[in-house]
C-alpha positions in Angstrom: 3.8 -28.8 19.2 3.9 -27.8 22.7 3.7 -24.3 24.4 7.2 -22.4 24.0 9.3 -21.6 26.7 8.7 -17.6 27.0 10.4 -14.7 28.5 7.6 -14.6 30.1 7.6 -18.0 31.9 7.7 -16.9 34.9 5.3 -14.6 35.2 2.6 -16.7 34.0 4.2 -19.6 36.6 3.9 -17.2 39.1 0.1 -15.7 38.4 -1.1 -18.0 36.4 -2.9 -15.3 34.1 -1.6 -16.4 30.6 -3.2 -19.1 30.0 -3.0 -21.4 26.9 -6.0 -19.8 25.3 -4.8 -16.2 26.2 -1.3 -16.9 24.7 -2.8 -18.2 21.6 -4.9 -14.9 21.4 -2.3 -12.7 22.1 -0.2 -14.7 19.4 -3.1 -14.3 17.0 -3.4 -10.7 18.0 0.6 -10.4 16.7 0.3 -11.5 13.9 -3.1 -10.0 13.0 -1.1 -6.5 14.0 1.7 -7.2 11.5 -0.4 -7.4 8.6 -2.4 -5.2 9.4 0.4 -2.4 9.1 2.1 -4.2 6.4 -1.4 -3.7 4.2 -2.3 -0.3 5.3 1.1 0.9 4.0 0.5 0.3 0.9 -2.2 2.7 0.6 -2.5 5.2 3.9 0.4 6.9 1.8 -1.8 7.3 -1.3 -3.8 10.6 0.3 -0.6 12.6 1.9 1.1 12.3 -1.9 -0.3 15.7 -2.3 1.4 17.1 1.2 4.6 15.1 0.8 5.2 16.2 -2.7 4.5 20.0 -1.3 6.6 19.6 1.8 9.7 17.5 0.0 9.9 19.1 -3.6 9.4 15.7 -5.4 8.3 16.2 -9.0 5.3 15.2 -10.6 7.5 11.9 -11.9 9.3 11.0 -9.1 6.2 11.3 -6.7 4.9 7.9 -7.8 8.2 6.1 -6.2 6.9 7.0 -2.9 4.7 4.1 -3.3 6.5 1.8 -5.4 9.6 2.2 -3.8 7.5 0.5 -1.0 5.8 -2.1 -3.6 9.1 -3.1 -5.6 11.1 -4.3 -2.5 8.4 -6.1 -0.3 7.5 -7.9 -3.8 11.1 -8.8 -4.6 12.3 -10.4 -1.6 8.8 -12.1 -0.3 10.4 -15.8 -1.3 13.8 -14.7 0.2 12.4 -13.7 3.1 9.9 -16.6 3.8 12.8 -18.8 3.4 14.6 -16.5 6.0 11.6 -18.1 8.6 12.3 -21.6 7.6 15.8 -21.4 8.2 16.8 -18.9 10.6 13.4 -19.8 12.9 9.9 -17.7 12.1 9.5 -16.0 15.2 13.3 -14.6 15.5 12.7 -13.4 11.7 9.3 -11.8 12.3 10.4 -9.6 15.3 13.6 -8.7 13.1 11.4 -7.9 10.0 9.0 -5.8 12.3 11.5 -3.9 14.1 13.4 -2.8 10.9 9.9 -1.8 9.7 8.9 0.2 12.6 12.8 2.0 12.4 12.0 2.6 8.8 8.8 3.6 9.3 10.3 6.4 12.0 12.4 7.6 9.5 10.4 8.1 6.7 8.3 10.3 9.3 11.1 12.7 9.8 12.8 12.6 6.5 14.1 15.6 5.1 14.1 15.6 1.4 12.7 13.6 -0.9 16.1 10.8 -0.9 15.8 10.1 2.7 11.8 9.2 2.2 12.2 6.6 -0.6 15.1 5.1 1.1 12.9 4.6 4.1 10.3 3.2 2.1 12.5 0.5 0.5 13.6 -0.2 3.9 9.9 -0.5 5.0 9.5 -2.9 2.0 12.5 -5.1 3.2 10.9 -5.4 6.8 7.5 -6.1 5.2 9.0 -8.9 3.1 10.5 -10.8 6.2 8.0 -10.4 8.5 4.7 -10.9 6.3 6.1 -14.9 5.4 6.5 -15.5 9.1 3.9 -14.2 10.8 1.4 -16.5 8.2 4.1 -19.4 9.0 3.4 -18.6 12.3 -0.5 -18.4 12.5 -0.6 -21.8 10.2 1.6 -23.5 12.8 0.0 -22.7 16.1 -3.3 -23.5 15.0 -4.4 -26.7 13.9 -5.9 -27.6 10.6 -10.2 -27.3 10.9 -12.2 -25.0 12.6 -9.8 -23.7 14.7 -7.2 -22.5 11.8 -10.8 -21.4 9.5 -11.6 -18.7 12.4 -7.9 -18.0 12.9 -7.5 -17.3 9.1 -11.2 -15.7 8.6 -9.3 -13.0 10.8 -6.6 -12.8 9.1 -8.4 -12.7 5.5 -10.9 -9.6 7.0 -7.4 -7.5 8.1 -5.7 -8.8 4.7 -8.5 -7.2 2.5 -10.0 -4.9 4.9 -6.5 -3.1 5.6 -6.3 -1.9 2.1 -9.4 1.0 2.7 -8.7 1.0 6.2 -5.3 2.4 5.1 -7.2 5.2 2.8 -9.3 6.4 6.1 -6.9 6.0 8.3 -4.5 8.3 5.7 -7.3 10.6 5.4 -7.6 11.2 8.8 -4.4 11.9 9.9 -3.4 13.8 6.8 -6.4 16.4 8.0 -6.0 16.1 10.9 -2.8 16.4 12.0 -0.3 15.7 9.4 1.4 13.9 6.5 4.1 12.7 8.6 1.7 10.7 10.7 1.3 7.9 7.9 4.5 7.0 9.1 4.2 8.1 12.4 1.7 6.0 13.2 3.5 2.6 12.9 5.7 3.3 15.5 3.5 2.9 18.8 1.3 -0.1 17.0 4.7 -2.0 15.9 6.3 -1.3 19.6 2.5 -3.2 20.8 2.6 -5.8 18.4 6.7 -6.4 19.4 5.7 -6.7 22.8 3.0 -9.0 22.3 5.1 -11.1 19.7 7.9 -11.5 22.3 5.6 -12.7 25.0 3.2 -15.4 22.9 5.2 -16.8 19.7 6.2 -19.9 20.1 10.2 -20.1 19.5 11.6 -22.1 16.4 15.4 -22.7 16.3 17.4 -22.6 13.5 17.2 -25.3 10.6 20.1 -27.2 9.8 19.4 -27.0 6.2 21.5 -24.9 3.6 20.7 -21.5 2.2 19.6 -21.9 -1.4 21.7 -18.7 -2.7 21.3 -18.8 -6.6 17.1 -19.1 -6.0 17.7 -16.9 -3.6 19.6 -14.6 -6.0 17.5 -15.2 -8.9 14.0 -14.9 -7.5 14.6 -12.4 -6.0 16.0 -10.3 -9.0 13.8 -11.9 -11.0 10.4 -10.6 -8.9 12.1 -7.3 -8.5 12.3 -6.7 -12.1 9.1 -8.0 -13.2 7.4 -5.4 -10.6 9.5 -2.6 -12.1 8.6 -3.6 -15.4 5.0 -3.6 -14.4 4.8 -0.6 -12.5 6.7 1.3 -15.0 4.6 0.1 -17.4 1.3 1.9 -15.7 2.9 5.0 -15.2 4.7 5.3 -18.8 3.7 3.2 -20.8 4.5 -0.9 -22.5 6.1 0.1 -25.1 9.2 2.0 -23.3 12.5 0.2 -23.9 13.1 0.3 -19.8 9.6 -1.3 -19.7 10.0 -4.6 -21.9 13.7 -4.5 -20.9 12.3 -5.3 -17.2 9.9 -7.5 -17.9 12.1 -9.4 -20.2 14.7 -9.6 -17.4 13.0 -10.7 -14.9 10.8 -13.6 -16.9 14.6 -14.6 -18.2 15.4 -14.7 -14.3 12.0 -16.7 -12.8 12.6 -19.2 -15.7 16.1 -19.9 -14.3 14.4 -20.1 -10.9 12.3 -22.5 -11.6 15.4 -24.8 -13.4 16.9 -23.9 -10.3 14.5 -24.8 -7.8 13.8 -28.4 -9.6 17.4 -29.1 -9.2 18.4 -27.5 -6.2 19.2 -30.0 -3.0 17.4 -27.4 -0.3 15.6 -24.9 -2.8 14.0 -21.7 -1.7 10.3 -22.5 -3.0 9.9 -26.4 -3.5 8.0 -27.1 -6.8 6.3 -29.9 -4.7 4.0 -27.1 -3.4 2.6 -26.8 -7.2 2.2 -30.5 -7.4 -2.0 -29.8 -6.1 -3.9 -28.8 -8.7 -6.3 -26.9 -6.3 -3.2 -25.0 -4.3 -1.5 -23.6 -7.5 -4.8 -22.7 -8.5 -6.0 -20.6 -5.5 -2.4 -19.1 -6.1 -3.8 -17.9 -9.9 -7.0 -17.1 -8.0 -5.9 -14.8 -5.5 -3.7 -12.6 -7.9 -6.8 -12.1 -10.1 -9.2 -11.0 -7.2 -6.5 -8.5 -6.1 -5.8 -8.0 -9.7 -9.4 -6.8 -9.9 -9.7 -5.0 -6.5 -6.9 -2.8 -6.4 -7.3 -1.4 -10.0 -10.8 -0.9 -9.0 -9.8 1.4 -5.8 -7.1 3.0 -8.1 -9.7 4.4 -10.1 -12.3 4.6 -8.2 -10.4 6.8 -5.6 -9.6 9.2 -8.2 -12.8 9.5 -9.6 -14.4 9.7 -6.3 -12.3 13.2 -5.5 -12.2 14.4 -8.8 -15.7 13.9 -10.5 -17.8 13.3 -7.3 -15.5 16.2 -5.4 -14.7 14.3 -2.4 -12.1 15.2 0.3 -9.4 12.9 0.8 -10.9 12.1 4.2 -14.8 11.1 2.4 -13.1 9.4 0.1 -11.5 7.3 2.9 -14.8 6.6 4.6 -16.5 6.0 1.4 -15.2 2.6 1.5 -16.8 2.0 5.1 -19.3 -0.5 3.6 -17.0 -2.4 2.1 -14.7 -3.0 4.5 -17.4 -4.0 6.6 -19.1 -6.2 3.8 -15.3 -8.0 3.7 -14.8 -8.7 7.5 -18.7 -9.8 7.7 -18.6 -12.5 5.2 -14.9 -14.1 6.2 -16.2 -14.3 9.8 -19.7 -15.4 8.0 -17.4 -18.1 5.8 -14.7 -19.0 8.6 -17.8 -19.8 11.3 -20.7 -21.3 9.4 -20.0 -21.9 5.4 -16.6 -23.4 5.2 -16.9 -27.0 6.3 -20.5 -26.8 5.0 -19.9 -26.2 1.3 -17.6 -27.2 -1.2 -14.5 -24.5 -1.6 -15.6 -24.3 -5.3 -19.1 -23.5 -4.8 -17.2 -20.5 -2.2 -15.0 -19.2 -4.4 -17.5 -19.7 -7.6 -20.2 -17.3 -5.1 -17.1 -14.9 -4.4 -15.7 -14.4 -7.4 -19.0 -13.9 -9.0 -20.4 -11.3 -6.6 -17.3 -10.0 -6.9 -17.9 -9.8 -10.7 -21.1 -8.4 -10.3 -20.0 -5.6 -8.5 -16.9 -4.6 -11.1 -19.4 -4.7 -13.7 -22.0 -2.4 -12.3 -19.5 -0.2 -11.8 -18.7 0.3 -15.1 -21.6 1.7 -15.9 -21.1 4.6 -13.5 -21.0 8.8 -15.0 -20.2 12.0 -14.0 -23.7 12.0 -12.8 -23.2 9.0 -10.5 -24.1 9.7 -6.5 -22.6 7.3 -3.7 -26.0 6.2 -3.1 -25.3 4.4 -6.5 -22.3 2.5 -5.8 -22.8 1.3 -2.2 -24.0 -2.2 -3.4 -21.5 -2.3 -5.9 -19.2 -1.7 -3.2 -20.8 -4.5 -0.7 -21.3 -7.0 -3.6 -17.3 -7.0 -3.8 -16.6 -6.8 -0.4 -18.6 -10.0 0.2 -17.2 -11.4 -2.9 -13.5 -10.7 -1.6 -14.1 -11.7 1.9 -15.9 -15.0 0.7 -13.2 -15.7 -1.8 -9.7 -14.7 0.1 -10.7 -17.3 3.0 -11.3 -20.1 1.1 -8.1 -18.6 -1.4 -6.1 -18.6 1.6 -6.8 -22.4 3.2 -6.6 -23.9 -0.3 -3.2 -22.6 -0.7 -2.0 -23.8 2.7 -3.9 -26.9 3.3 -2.4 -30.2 3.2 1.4 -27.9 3.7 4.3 -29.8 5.4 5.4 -28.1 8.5 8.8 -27.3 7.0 7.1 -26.0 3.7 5.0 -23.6 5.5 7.4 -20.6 5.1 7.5 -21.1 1.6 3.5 -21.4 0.8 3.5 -18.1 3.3 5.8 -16.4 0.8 3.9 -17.7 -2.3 0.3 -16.1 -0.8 2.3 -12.7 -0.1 3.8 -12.6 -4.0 0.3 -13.4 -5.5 -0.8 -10.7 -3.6 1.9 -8.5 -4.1 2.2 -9.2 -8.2 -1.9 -9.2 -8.0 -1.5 -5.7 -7.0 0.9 -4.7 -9.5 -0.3 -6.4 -12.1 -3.8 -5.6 -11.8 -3.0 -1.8 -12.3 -0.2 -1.6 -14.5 -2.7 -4.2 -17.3 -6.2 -1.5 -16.0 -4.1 1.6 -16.6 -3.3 0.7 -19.9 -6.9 -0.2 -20.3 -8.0 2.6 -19.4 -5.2 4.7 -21.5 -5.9 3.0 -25.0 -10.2 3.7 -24.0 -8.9 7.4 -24.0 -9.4 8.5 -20.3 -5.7 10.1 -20.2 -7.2 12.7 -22.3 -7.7 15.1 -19.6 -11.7 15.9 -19.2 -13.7 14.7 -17.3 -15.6 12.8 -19.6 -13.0 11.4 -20.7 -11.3 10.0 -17.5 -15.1 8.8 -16.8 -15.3 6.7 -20.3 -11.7 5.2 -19.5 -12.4 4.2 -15.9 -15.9 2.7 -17.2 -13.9 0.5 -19.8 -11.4 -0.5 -16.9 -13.7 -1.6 -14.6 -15.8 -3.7 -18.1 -12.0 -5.3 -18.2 -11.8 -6.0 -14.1 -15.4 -7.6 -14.4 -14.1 -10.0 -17.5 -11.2 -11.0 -15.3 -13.0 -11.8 -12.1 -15.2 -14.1 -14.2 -12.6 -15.8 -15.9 -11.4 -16.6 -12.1 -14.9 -18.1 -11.4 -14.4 -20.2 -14.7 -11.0 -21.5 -12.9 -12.1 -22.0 -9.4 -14.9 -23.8 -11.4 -12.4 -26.3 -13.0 -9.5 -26.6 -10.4 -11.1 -26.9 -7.3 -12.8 -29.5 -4.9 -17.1 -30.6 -5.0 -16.3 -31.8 -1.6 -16.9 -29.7 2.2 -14.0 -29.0 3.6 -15.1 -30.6 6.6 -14.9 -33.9 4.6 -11.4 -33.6 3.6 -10.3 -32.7 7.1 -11.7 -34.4 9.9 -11.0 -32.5 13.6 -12.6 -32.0 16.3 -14.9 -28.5 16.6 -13.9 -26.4 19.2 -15.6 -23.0 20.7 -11.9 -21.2 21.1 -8.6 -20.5 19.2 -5.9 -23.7 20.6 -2.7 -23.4 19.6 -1.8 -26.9 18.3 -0.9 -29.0 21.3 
């Protein structure tokens, strides 16, 4: 692929400062800024619920859509939306999918009752959904496949992971020091950046001739939509509601009829070929287990920290310092030195079981517990996700046609997305039926203990799959290129 023709031409014709390598920093540096504020949104919100819910009269119920709201529509329309990039061209669909983003996220920061926030959260959750696919489309196009797409996508991995407790100090910062409506605020200057920079370095697509699958379309997107509903309704009231297995019903009724859909279809949205590899539909299952595990964990750890440790919002934030540290440390450790030298299953084997580790010593924390005591617990799963969500993230896109590369974008988004959700809608109810909803202390300690015992199982049931599914072989075997100092875009 050679170097796009830019807006920009001719002042890089004219100075000569952009050079190849500079453009294909400034592109990475795009598209690490997108999902970096796609990821922090879904938790630098968590810590101004309190101000928000005093400032726009939501009620104890409602307050909860302030985040799902968010969650239901970037989850729903993640396939439509990577199929948008395919079609339509990635770069024109990510600087759409951004901007409507960073007007949504505008909005939300000087909404005036509690209608006008939720509606810009949806809309934040549509932007999310068309940009996320493209900007991963993106990164997997300009960089070719080796060493210079592992460091690409060991950057990309530590923001991934890393954004989610970056977005709980970064929310506990502004909400103390300045205000709630500077979780939203905040987006606006760093989208404008990332804009800019997108506009000068992506390289341009054109549209596809191909035509626009509207019944997958139609169907998995409903189909996603619902199943998150079902599951996020679940964790706040419960399985057994009628609304609840109604969803879930719904939308496996819908995905079923996707997938007839899709096996049929002449252009589908998601082509089953990209299930046809054993080790990519795998590393699909694998990466909504690690975030199954990791987000329940920093559910309930969050809570416990502020209510039986007594941490402010803002120590609660930096509490997870270490482990955002321990997650960009070992993908930079993995994407330099360890992928190419070891098999991807011995990786992901090491990952998920540090990862394990750490949930399970965890579990044995009481209302006695200092942070000095769950610091390694907290660096054993940082290293675990770091180590894992690399090696997750190549297996899923390796061996990908160009023209499939919007779709396998979208399909690492959803796991990640329906990780999330799932994760804490299956650890609430865990942690319900161990009796920590009873309102004590004791009790809320004994219920997070036996969600994290449940976290720990499921990590090690990934291990057992990674163990079965994937490769004995370096990665460096099954893709022979040429080792290079610097990011090249593919040339």
């Amino acid at each position: 692929m050679s170097l796009p023709s830019l807006s920009m031409s001719s002042l890089r014709g004219a100075s000569g400062v952009l050079t190849p390598q500079r453009i294909a920093a400034l592109a990475l540096a795009a598209v690490l800024g997108c999902q970096l504020m796609v990821v922090v949104d879904a938790t630098i919100v968590n810590v101004a619920l309190p101000d928000i819910q005093r400032a726009l009269g939501f009620s104890s119920a409602n307050l909860s859509w302030v985040l799902n709201a968010y969650t239901l529509t970037f989850g729903g329309l993640l396939l439509l939306g990577a199929r948008m990039g395919d079609i339509l061209g990635r770069r024109r669909t990510f600087l759409a999918g951004l901007s409507l983003f960073v007007v949504a996220s505008m909005v939300g920061g000087v909404a005036t009752d509690s209608a006008m926030l939720l509606a810009s959260r949806a809309v934040q959750g549509i932007g999310a959904a068309v940009a996320a696919p493209a900007a991963l489309a993106l990164l997997m196009t300009m960089f070719p496949e080796g060493r210079p797409r592992n460091r690409a996508m060991g950057l990309f991995t530590a923001v991934s992971v890393g954004g989610f407790s970056l977005g709980l100090v970064l929310g506990g910062t502004l909400v103390q020091a300045l205000d709630w409506r500077w979780v939203f605020y905040v987006n606006v200057p760093i989208g404008l950046l990332v804009l800019l920079l997108g506009a000068i370095a992506l390289p341009a697509t054109g549209r596809a001739s191909k035509r626009f699958d509207f019944i997958g379309a139609a169907s998995s997107t409903l189909g996603i939509g619902s199943l998150v509903y079902g599951l996020v309704n679940a964790a706040s009231n419960g399985w057994a509601k009628p609304v609840t297995i109604t969803a879930l019903l719904v939308g496996a009724a819908l995905l079923v009829g996707f997938v007839v859909n899709e096996r049929y279809a002449a252009e589908p949205i998601t082509p089953l070929r990209l299930f046809a590899n054993v080790s990519r539909s795998s590393a699909f299952a694998g990466r909504l287990v690690m975030v199954a595990g990791m987000m329940g964990m920093m559910f309930f750890l969050t809570q416990f920290m502020q209510d039986v440790m007594k941490f402010s919002p803002l120590m609660t934030g930096l509490a997870y310092l270490p482990m955002t540290a321990a997650v960009f440390s070992s993908t930079q450790l993995s994407a330099r030195y360890l992928v190419g030298r070891f098999s991807r299953r011995m990786l992901l084997m090491v990952g998920f079981g540090l990862a394990a580790v750490g949930m399970l010593w965890l579990s044995g924390i009481d209302t006695s517990t200092s942070y000095a005591s769950i610091v390694v617990p907290f660096i054993l799963i940082g290293l675990g996700g770091g180590t894992s969500f690399l090696s997750l993230t190549t297996a899923s896109l390796a061996g990908v046609a160009p023209e499939d590369s919007g779709a396998a974008s979208g399909l690492v988004n959803t796991m990640q997305q329906l990780g999330g959700t799932l994760g804490l809608a299956v650890l609430v109810a865990v942690f319900g039926a161990a009796g920590g909803g009873a309102g004590s202390t004791h009790a809320f300690t004994a219920g997070t203990q036996t969600a994290f015992l449940v976290a720990g199982v499921i990590l090690i049931a990934g291990m057992l799959l990674m163990f079965l599914t994937q490769g004995d072989r370096p990665e460096a075997e099954e893709v022979e290129v040429e080792e290079s100092g610097e990011l090249e875009l593919v040339g």
